[in-house]
SEMAR-242525 format. One line per 4 residues: number of its first residue (from 1); for each residue x, y, z of N, C-alpha, C, O. Coordinates in pm, whole numbers, always signed. Atoms other than C-alpha are relative to their C-alpha. Example, Ala and Ser with C-alpha at 12.3 -4.5 7.8 and 13.67 -1.06 7.14 Angstrom:
<pts>
1) +89:-119:+0:+1230:-450:+780:+90:+120:+0:+194:+118:+66; -82:-119:-6:+1367:-106:+714:-77:+109:+73:-26:+220:+90;
</pts>
This chain:
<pts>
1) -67:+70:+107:-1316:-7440:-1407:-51:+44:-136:+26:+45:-233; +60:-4:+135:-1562:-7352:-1691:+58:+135:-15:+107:+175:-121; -41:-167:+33:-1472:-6963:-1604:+133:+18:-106:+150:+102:-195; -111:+1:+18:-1126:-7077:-1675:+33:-44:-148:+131:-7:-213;
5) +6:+6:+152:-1207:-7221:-2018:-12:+69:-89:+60:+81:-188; +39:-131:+47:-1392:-6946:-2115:+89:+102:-25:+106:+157:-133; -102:-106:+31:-1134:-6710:-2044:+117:-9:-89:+160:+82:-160; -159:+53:+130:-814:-6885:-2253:-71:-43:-135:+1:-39:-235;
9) +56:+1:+122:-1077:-6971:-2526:+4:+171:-71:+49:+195:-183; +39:-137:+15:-1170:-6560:-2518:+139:+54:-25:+155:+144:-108; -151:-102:-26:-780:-6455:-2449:+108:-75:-197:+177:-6:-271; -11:+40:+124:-693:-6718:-2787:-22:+64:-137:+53:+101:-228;
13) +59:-66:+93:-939:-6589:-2992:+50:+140:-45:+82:+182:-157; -61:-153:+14:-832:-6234:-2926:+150:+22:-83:+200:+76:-182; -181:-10:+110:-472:-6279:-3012:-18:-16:-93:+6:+82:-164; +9:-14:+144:-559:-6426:-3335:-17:+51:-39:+51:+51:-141;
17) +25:-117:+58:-698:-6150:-3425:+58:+85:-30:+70:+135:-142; -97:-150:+19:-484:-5878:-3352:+170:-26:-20:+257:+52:+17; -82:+54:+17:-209:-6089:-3456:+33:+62:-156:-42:+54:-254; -62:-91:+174:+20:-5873:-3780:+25:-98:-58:+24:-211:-9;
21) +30:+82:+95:+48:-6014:-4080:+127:-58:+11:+200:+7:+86; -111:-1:+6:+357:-6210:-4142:+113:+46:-70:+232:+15:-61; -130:-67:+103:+501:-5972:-4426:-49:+140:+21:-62:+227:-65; +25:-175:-16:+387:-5644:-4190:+167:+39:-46:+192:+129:-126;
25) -169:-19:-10:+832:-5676:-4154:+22:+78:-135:+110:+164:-135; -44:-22:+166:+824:-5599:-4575:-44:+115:-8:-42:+164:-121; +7:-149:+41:+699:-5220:-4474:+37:+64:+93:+45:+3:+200; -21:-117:-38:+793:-4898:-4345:-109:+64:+32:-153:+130:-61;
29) +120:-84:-44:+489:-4743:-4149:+35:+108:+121:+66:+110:+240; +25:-130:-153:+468:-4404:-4005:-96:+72:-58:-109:+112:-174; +107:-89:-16:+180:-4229:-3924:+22:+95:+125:+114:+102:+206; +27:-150:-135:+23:-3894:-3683:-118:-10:+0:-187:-68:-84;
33) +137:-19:-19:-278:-3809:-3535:+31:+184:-34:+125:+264:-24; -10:-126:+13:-358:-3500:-3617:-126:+93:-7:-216:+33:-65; +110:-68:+65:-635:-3200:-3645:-78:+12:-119:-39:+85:-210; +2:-14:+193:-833:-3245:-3967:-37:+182:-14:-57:+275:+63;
37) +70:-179:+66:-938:-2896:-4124:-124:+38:+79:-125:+134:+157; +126:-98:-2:-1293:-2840:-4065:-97:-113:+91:-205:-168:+72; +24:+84:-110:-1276:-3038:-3718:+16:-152:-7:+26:-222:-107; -19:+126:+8:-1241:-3353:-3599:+123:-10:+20:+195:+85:+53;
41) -152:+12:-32:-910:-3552:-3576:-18:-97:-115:-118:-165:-137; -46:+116:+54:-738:-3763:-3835:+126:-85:-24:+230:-23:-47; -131:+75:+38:-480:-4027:-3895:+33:+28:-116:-49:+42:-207; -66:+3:+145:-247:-3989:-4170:+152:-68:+0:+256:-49:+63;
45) -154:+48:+89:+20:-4182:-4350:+59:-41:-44:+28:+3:-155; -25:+64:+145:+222:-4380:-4566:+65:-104:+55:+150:-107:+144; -117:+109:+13:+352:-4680:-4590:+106:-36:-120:+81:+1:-234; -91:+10:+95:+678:-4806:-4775:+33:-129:-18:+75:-184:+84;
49) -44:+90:-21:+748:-5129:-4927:+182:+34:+25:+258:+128:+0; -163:+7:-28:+1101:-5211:-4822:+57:-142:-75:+179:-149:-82; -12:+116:-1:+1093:-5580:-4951:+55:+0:-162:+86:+112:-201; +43:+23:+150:+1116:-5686:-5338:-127:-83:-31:-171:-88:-146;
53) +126:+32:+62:+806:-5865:-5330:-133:+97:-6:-170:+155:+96; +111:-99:+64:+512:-5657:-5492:-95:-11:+153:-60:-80:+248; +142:+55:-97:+161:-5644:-5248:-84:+84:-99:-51:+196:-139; +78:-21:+45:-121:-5611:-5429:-126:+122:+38:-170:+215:-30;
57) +40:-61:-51:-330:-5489:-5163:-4:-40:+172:-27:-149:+224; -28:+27:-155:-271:-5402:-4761:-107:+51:+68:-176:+142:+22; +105:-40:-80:-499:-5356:-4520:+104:+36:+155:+213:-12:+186; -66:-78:-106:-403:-5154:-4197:-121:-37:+104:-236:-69:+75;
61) +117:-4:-120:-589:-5176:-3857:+54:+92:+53:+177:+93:+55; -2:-101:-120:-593:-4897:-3635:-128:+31:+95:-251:+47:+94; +69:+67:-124:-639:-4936:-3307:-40:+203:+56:+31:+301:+31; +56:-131:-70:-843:-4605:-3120:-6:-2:+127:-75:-92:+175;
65) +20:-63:-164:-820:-4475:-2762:-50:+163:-22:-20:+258:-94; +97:-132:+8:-1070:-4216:-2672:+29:+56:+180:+63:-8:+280; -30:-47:-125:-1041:-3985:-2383:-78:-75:+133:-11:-117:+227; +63:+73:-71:-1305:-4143:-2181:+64:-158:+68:+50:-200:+183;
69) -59:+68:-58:-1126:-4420:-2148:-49:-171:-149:+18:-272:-171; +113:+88:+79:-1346:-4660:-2404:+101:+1:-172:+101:+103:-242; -44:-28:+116:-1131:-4751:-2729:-104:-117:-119:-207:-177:-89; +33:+42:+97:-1197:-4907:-3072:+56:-45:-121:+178:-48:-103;
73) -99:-4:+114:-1066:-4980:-3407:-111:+16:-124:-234:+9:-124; +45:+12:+158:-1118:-4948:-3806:+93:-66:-85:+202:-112:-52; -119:+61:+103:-958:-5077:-4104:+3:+58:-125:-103:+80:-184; -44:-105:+147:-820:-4891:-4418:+100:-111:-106:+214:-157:-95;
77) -34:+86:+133:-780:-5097:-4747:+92:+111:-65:+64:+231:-74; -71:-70:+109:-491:-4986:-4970:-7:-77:-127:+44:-188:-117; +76:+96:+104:-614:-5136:-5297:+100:+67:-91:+61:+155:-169; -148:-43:+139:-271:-5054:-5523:+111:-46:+24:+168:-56:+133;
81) -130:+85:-55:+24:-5233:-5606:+86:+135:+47:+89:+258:+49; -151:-115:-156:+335:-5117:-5362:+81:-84:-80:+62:-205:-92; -126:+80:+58:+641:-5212:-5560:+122:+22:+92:+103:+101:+184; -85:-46:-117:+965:-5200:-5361:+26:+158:-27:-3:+229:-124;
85) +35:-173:+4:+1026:-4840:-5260:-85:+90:-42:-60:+210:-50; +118:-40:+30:+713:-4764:-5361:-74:+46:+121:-54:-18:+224; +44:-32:-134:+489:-4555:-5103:-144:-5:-36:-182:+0:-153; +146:-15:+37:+117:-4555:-5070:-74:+131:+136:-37:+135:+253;
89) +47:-59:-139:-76:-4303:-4841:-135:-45:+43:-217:-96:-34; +133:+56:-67:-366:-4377:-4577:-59:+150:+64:+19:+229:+116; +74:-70:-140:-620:-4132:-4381:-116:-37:+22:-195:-81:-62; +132:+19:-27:-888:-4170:-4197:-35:+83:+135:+40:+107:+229;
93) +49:-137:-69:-1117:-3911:-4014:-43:-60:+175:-103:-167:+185; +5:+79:-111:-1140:-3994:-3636:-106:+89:+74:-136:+196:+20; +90:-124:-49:-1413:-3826:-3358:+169:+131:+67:+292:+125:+55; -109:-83:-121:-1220:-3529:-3113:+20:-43:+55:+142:-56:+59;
97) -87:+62:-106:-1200:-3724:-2826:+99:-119:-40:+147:-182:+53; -101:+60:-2:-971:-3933:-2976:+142:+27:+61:+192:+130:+16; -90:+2:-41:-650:-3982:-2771:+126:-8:-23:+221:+70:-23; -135:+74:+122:-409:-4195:-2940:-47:-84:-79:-169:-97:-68;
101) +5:+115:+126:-414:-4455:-3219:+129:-104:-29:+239:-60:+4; -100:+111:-27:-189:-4763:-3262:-81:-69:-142:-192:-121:-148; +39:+40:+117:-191:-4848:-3648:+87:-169:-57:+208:-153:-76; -91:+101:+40:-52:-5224:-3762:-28:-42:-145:-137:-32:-202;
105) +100:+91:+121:-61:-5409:-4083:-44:-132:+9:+29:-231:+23; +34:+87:-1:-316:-5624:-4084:-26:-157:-78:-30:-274:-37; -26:+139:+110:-331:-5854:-4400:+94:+85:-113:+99:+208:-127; -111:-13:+138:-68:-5839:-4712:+1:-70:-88:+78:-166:-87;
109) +27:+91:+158:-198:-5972:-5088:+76:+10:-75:+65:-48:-183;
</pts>
């Protein structure tokens, strides 16, 4: 019974977390993984407001899968207003064994 608490307390918690913001809908996100230059792998790419309300500043999560099997995440602040149709760009430098990546927006000021 306690296991059982434990686990829907743990499975709660989690969702909240990785739960998008409610004005991710107000952008346009595409990103790639890709080779950086001088090794390594990195994410790159832009987001677009689509909305008319401004954002001050967005924060992105991206989620990491590594070949091994073992993933992770980071988070990349965009600290500039996004006016509508306005684009902003993101990268961030990842190891090699990175696999895939799964980027959301996480908060919207």
């Amino acid at each position: 019974m306690r296991l059982g608490i434990i686990l829907c307390i743990g499975l709660f918690t989690w969702c909240g977390c990785s739960i998008e913001d409610e004005r991710a809908r107000d952008f346009s996100l595409d990103y790639d993984l890709s080779y950086a230059l001088f090794g390594g792998k990195k994410v790159e790419g832009t987001i677009t407001n689509i909305s008319s309300n401004p954002a001050n500043t967005v924060t992105l999560k991206i989620d990491i899968d590594y070949e091994q099997g073992s993933c992770d995440y980071d988070y990349v602040t965009i600290n500039e207003t996004v006016y509508q149709n306005d684009q902003a760009d993101f990268c961030l430098n990842v190891a090699d064994s990175t696999e895939s990546v799964y980027v959301t927006i996480n908060n919207v000021e």
